[in-house]
DRENMARBA-711346 format. One record per residue: residue number from 0; x, y, z of N, C-alpha, C in turn. Coordinates in nm, 2 decimals, always signed. Layout:
<dolos>
<dolo><num>NUM</num><n_u>X</n_u><n_v>Y</n_v><n_w>Z</n_w><ca_u>X</ca_u><ca_v>Y</ca_v><ca_w>Z</ca_w><c_u>X</c_u><c_v>Y</c_v><c_w>Z</c_w></dolo>
...
</dolos>
This chain:
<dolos>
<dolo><num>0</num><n_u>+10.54</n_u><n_v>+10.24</n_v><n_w>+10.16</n_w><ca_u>+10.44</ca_u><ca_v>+10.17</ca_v><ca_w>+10.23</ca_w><c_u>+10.45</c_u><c_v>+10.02</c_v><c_w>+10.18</c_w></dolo>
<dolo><num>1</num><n_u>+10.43</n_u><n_v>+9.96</n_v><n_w>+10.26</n_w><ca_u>+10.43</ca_u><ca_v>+9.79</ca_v><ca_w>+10.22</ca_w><c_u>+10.33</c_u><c_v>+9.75</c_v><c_w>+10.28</c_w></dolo>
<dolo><num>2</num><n_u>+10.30</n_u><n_v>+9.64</n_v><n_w>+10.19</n_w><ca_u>+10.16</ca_u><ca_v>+9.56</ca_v><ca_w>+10.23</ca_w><c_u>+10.17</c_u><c_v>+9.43</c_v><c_w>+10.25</c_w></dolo>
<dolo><num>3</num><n_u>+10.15</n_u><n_v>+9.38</n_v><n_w>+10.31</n_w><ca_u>+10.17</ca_u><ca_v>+9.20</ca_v><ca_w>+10.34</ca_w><c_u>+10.00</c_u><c_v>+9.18</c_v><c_w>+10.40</c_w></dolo>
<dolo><num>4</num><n_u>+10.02</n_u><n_v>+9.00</n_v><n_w>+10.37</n_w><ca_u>+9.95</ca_u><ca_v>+8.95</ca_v><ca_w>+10.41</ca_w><c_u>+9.94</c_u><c_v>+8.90</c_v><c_w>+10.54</c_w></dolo>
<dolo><num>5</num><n_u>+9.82</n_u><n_v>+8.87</n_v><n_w>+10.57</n_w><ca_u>+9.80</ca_u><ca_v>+8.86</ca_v><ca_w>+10.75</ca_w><c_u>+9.86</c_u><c_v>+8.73</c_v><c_w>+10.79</c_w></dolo>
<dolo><num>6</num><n_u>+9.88</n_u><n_v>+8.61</n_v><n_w>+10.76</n_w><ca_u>+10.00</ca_u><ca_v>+8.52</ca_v><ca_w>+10.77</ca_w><c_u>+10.12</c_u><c_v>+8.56</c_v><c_w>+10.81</c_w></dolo>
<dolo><num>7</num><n_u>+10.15</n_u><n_v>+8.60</n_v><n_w>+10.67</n_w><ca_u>+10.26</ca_u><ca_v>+8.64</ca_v><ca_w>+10.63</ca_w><c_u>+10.30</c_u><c_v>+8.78</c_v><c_w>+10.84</c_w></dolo>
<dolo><num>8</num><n_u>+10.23</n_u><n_v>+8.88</n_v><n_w>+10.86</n_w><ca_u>+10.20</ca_u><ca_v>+8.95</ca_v><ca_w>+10.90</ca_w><c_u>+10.28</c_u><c_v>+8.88</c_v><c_w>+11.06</c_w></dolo>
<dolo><num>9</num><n_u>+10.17</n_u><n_v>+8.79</n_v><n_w>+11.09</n_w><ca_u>+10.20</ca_u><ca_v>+8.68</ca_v><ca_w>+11.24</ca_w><c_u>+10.37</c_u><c_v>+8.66</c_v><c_w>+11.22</c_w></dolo>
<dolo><num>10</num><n_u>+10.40</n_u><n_v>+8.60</n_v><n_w>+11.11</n_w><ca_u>+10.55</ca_u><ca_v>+8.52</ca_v><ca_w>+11.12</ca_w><c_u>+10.65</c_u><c_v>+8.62</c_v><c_w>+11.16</c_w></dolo>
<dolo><num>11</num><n_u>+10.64</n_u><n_v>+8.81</n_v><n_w>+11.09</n_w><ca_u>+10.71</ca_u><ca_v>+8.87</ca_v><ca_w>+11.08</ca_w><c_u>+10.69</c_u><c_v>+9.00</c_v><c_w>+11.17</c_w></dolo>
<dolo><num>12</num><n_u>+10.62</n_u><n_v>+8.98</n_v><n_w>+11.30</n_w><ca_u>+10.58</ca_u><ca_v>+9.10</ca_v><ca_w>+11.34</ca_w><c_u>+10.66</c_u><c_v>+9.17</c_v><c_w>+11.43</c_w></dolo>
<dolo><num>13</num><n_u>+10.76</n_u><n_v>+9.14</n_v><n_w>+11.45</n_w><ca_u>+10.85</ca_u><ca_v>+9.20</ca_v><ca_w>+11.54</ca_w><c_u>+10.94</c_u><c_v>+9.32</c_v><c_w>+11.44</c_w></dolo>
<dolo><num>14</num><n_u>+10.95</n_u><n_v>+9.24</n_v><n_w>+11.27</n_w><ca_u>+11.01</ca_u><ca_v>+9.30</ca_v><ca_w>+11.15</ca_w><c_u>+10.95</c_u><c_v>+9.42</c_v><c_w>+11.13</c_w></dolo>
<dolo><num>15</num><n_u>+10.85</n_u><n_v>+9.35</n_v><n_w>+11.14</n_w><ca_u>+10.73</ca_u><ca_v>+9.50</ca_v><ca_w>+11.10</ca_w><c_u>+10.69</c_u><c_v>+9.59</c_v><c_w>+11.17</c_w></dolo>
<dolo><num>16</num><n_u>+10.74</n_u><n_v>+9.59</n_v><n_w>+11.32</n_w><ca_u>+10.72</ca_u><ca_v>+9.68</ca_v><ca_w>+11.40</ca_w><c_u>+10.88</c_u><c_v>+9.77</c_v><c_w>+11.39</c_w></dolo>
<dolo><num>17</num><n_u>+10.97</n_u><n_v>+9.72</n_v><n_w>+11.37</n_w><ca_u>+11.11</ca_u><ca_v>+9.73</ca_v><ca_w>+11.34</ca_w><c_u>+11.09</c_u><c_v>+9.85</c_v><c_w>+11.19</c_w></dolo>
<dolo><num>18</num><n_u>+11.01</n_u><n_v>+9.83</n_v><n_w>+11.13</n_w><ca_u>+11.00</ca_u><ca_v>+9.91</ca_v><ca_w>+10.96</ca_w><c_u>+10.92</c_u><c_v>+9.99</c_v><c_w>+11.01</c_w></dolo>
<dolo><num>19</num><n_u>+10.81</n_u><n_v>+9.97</n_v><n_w>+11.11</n_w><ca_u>+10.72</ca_u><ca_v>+10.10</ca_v><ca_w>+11.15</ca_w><c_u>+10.79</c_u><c_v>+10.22</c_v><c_w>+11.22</c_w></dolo>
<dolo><num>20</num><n_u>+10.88</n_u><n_v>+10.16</n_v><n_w>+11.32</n_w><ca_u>+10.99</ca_u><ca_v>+10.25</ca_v><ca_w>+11.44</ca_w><c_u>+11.04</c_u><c_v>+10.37</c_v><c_w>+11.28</c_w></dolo>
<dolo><num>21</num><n_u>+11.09</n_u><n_v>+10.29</n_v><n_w>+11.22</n_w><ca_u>+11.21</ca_u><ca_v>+10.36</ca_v><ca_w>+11.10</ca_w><c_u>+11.10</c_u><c_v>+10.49</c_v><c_w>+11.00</c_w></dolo>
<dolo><num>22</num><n_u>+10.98</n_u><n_v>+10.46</n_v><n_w>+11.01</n_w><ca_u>+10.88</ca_u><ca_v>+10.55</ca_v><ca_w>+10.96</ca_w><c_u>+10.83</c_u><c_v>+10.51</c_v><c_w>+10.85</c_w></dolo>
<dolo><num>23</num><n_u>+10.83</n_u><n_v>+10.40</n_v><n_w>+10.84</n_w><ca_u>+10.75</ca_u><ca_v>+10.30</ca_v><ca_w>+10.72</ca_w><c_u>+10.62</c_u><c_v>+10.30</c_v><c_w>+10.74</c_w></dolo>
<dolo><num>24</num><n_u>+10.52</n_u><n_v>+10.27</n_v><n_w>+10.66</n_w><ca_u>+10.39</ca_u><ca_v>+10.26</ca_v><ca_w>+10.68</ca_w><c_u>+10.34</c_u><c_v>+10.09</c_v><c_w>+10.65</c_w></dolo>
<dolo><num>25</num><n_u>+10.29</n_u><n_v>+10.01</n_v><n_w>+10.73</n_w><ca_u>+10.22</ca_u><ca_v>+9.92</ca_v><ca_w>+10.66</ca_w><c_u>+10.10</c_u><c_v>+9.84</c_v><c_w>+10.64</c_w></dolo>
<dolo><num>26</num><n_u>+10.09</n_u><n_v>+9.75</n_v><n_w>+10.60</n_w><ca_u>+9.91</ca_u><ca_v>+9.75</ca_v><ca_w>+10.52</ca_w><c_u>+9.93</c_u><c_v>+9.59</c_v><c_w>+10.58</c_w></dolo>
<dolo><num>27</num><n_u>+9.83</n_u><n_v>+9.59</n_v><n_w>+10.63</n_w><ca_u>+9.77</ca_u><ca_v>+9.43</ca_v><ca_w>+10.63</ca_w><c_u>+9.69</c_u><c_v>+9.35</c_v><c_w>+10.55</c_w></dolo>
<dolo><num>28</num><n_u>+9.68</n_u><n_v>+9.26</n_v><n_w>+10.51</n_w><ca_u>+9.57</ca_u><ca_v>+9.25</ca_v><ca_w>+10.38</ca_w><c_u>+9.50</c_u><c_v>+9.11</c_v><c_w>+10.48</c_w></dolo>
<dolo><num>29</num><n_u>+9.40</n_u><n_v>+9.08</n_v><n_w>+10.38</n_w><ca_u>+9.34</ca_u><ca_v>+8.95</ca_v><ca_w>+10.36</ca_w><c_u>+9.23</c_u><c_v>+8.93</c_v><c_w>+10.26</c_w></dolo>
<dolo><num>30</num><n_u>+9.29</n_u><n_v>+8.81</n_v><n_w>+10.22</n_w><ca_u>+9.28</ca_u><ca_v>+8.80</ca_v><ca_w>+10.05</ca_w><c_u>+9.26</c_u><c_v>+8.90</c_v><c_w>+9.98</c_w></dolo>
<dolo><num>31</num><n_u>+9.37</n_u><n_v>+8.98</n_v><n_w>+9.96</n_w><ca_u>+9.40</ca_u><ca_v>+9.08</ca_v><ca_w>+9.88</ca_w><c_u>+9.27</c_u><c_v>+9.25</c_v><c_w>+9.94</c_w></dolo>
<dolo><num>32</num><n_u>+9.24</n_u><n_v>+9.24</n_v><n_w>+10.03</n_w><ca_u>+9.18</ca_u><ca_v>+9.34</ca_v><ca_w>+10.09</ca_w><c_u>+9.24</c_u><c_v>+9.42</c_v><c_w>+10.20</c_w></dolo>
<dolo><num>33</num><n_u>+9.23</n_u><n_v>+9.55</n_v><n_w>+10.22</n_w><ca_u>+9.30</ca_u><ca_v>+9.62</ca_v><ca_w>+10.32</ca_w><c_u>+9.21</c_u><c_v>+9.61</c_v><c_w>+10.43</c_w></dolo>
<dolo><num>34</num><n_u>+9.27</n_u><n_v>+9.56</n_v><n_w>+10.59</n_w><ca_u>+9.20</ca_u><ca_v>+9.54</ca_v><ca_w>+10.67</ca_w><c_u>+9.27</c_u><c_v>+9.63</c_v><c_w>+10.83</c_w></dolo>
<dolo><num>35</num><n_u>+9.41</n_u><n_v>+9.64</n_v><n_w>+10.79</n_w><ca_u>+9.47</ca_u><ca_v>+9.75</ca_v><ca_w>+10.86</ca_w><c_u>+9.59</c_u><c_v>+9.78</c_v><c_w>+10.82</c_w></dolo>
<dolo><num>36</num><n_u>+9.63</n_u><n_v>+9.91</n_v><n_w>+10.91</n_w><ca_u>+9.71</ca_u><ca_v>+9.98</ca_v><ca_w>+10.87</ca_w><c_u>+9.84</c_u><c_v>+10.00</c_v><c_w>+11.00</c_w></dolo>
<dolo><num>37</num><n_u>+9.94</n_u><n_v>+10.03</n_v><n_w>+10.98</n_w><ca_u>+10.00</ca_u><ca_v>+10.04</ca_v><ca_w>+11.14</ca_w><c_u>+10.09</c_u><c_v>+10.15</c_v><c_w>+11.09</c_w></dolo>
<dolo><num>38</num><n_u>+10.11</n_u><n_v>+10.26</n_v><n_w>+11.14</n_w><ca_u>+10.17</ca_u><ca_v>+10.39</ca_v><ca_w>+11.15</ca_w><c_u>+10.23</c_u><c_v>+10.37</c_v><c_w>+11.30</c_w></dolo>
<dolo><num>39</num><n_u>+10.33</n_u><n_v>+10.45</n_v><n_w>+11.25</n_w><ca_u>+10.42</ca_u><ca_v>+10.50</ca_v><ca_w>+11.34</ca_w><c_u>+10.32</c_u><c_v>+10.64</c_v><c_w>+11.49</c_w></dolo>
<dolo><num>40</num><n_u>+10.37</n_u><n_v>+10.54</n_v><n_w>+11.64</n_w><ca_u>+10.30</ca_u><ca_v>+10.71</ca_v><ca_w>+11.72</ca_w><c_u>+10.36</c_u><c_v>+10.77</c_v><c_w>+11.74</c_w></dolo>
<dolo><num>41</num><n_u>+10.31</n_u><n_v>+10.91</n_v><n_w>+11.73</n_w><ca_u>+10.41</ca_u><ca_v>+11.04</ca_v><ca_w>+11.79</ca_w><c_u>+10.35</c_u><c_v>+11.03</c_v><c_w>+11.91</c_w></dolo>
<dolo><num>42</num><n_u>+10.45</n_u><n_v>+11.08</n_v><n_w>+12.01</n_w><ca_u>+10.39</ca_u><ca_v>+11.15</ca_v><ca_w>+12.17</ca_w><c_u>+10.32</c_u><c_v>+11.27</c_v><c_w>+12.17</c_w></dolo>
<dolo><num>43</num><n_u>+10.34</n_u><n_v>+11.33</n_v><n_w>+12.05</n_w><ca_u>+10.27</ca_u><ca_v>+11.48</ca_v><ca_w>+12.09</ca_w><c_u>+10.10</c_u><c_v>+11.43</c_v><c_w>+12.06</c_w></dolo>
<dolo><num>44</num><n_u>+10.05</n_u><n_v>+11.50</n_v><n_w>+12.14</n_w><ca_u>+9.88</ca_u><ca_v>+11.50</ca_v><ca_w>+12.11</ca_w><c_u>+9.84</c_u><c_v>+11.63</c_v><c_w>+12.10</c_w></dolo>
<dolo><num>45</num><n_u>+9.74</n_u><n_v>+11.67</n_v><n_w>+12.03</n_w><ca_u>+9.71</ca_u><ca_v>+11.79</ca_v><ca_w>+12.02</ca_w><c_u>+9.66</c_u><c_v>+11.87</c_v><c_w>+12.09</c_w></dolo>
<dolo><num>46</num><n_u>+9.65</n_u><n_v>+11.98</n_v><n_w>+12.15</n_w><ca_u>+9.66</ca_u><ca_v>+12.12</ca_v><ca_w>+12.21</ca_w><c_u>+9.50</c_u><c_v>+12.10</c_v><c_w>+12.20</c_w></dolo>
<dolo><num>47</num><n_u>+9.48</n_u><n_v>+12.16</n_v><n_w>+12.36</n_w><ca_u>+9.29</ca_u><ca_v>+12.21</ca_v><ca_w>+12.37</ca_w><c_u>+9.26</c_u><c_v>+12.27</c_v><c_w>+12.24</c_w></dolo>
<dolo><num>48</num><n_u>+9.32</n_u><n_v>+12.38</n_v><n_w>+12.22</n_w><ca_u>+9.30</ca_u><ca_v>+12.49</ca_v><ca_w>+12.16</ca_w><c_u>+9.30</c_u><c_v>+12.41</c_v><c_w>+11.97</c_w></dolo>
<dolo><num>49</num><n_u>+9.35</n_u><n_v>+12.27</n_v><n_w>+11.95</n_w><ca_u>+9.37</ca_u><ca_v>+12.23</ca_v><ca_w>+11.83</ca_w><c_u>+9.25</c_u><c_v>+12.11</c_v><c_w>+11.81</c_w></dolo>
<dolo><num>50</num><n_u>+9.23</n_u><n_v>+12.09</n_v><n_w>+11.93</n_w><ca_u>+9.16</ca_u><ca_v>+11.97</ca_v><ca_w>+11.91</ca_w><c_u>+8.94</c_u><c_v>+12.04</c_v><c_w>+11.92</c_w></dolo>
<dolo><num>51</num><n_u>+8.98</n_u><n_v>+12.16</n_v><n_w>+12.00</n_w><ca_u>+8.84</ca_u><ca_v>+12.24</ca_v><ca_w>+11.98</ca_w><c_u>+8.81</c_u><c_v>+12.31</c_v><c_w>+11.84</c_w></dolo>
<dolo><num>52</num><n_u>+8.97</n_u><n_v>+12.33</n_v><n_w>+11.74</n_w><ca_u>+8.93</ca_u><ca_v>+12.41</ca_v><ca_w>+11.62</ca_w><c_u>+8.89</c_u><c_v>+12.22</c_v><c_w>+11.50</c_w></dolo>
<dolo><num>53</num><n_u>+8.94</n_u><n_v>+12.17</n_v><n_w>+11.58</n_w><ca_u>+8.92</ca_u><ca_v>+12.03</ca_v><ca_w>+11.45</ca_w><c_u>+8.74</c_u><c_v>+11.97</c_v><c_w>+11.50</c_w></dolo>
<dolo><num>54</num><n_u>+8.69</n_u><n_v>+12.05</n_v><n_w>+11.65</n_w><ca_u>+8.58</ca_u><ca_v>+12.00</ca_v><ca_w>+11.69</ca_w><c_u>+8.46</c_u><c_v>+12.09</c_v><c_w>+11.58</c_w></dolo>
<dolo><num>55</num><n_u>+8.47</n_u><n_v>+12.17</n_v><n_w>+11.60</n_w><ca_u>+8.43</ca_u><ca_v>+12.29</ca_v><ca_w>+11.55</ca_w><c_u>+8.45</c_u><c_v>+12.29</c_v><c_w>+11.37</c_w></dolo>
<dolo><num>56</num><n_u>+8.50</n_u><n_v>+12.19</n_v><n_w>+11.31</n_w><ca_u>+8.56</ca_u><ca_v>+12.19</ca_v><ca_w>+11.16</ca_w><c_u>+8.45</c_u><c_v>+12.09</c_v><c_w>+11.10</c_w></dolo>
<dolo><num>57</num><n_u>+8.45</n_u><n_v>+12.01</n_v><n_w>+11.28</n_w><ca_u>+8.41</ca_u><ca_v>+11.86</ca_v><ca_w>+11.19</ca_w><c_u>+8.21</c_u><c_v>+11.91</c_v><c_w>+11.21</c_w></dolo>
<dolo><num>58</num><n_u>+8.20</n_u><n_v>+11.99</n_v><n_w>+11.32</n_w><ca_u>+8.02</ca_u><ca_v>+12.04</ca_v><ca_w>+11.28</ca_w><c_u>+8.02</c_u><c_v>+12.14</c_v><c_w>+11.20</c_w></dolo>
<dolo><num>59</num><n_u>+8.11</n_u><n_v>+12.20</n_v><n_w>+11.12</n_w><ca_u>+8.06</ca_u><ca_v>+12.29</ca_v><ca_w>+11.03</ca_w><c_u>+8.05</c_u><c_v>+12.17</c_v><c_w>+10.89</c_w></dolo>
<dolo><num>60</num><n_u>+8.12</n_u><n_v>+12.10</n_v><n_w>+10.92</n_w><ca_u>+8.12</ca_u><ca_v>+11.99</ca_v><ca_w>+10.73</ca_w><c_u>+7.97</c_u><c_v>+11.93</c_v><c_w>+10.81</c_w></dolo>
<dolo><num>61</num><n_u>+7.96</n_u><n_v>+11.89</n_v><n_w>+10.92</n_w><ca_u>+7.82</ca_u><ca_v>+11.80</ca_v><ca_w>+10.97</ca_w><c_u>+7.72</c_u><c_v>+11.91</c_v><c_w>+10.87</c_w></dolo>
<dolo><num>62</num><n_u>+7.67</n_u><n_v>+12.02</n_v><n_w>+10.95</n_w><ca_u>+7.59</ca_u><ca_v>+12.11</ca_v><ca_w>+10.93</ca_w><c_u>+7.56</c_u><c_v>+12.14</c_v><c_w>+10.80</c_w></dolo>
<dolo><num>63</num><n_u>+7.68</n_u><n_v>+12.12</n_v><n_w>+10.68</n_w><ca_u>+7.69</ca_u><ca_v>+12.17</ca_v><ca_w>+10.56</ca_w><c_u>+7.62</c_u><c_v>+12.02</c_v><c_w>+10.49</c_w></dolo>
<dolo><num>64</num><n_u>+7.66</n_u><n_v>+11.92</n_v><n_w>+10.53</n_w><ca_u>+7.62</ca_u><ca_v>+11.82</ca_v><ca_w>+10.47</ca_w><c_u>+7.47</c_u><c_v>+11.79</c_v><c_w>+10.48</c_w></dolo>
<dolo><num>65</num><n_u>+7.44</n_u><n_v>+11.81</n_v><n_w>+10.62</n_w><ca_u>+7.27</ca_u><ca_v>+11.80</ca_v><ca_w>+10.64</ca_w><c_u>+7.18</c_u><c_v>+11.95</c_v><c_w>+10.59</c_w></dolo>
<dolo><num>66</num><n_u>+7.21</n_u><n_v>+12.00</n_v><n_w>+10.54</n_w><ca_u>+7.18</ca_u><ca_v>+12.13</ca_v><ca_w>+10.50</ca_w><c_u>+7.17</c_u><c_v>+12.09</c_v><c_w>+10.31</c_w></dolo>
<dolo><num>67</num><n_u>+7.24</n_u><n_v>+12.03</n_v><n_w>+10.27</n_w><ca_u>+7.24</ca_u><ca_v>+11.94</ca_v><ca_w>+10.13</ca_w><c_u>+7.15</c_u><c_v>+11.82</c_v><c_w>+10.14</c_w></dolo>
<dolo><num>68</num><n_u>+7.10</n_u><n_v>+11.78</n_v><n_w>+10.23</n_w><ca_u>+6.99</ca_u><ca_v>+11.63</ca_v><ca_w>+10.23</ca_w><c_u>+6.88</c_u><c_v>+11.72</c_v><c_w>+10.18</c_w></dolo>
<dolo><num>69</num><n_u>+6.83</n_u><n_v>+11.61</n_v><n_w>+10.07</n_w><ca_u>+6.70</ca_u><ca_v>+11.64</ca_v><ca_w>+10.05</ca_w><c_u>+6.59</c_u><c_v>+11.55</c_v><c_w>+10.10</c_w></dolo>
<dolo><num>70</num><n_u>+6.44</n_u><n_v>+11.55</n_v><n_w>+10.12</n_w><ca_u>+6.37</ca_u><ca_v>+11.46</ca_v><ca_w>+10.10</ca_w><c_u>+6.37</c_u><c_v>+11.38</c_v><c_w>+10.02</c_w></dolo>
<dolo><num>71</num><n_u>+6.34</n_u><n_v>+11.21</n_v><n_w>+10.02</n_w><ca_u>+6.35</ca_u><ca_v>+11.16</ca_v><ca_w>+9.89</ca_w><c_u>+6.22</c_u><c_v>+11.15</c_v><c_w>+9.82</c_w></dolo>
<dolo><num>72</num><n_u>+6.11</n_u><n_v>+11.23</n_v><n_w>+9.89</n_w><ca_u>+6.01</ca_u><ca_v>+11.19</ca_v><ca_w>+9.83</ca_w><c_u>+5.95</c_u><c_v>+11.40</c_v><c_w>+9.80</c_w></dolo>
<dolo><num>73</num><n_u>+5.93</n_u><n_v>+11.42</n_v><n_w>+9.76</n_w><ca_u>+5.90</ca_u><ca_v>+11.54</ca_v><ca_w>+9.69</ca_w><c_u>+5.72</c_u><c_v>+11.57</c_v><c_w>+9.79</c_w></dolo>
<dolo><num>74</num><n_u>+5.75</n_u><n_v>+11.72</n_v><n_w>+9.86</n_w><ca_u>+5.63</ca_u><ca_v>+11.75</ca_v><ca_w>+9.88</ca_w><c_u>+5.62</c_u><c_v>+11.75</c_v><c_w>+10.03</c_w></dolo>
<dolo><num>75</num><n_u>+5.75</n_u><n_v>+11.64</n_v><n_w>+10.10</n_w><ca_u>+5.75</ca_u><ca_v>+11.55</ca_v><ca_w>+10.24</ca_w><c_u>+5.87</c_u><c_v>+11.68</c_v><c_w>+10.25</c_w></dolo>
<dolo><num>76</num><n_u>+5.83</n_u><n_v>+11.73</n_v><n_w>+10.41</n_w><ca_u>+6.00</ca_u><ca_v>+11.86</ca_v><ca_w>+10.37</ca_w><c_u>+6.09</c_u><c_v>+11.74</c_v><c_w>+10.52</c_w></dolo>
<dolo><num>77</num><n_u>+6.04</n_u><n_v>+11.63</n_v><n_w>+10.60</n_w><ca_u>+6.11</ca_u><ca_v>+11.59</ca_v><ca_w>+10.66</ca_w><c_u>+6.02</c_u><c_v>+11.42</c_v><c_w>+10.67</c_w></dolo>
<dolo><num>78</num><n_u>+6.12</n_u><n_v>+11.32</n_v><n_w>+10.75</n_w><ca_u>+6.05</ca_u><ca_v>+11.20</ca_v><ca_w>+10.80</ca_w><c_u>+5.94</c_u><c_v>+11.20</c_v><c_w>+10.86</c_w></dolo>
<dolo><num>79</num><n_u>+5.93</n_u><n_v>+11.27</n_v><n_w>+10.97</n_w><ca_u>+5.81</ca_u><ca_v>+11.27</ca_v><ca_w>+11.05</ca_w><c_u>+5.73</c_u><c_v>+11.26</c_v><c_w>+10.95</c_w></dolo>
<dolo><num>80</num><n_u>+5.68</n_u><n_v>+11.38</n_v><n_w>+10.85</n_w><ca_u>+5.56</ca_u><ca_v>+11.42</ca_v><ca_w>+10.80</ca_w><c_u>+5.59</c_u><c_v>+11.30</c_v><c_w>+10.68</c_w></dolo>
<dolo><num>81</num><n_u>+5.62</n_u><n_v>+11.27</n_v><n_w>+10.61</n_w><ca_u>+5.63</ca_u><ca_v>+11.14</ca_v><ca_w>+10.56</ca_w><c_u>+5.60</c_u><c_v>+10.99</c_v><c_w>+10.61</c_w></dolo>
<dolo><num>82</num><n_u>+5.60</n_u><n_v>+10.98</n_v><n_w>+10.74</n_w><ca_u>+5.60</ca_u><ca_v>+10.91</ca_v><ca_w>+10.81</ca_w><c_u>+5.41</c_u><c_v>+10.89</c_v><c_w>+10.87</c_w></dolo>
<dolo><num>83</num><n_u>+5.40</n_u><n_v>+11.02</n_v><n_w>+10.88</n_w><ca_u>+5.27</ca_u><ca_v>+11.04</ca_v><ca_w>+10.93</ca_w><c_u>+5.17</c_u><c_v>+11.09</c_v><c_w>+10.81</c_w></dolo>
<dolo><num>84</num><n_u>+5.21</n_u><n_v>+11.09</n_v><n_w>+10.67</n_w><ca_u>+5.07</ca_u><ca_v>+11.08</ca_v><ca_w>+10.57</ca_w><c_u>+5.01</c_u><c_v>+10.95</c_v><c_w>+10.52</c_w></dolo>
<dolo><num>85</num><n_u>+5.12</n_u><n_v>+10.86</n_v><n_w>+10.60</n_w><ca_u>+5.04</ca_u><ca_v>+10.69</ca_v><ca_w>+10.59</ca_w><c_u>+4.95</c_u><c_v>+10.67</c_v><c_w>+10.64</c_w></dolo>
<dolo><num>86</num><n_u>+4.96</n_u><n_v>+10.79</n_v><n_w>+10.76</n_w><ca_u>+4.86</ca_u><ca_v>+10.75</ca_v><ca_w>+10.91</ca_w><c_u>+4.70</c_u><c_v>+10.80</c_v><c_w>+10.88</c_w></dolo>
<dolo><num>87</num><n_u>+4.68</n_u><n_v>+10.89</n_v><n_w>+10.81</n_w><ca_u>+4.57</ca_u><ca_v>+10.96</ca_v><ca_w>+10.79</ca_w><c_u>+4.47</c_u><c_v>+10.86</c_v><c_w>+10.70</c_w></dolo>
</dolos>
């Protein structure tokens, strides 16, 4: 993986598309910060059947993580009702 700077990046980009073909990875910076990335595409895209099991992966981590939130105030079990003991 190589990283260059975004200057640097403009002057040489035909290079760096040339190192991406070959399976290189590279990093764009500015002032020393990562701002992108350029990888190599494949043609294949994934299968109904792969892209419904990655659909299905990504609401069980959802579900698992909202299932870990707590209230931040103790006593409130959601917003609403925290929302609505200012009202009374």
């Amino acid at each position: 993986m190589q990283s260059i700077p975004v200057h640097q990046a403009k002057d040489r980009f035909s290079a760096l598309l040339q190192a991406v073909e070959a399976g290189e990875e590279v990093v764009i910076t500015r002032h020393g910060k990562k701002i992108a990335r350029i990888v190599h595409e494949t043609d294949e895209s994934p299968s109904d059947a792969e892209r419904e099991r990655i659909r299905q992966e990504a609401l069980a981590r959802l579900r698992a993580f909202q299932a870990g939130v707590k209230p931040a105030v103790p006593g409130y079990s959601d917003w609403k009702s925290l929302r609505d003991a200012g009202r009374k």
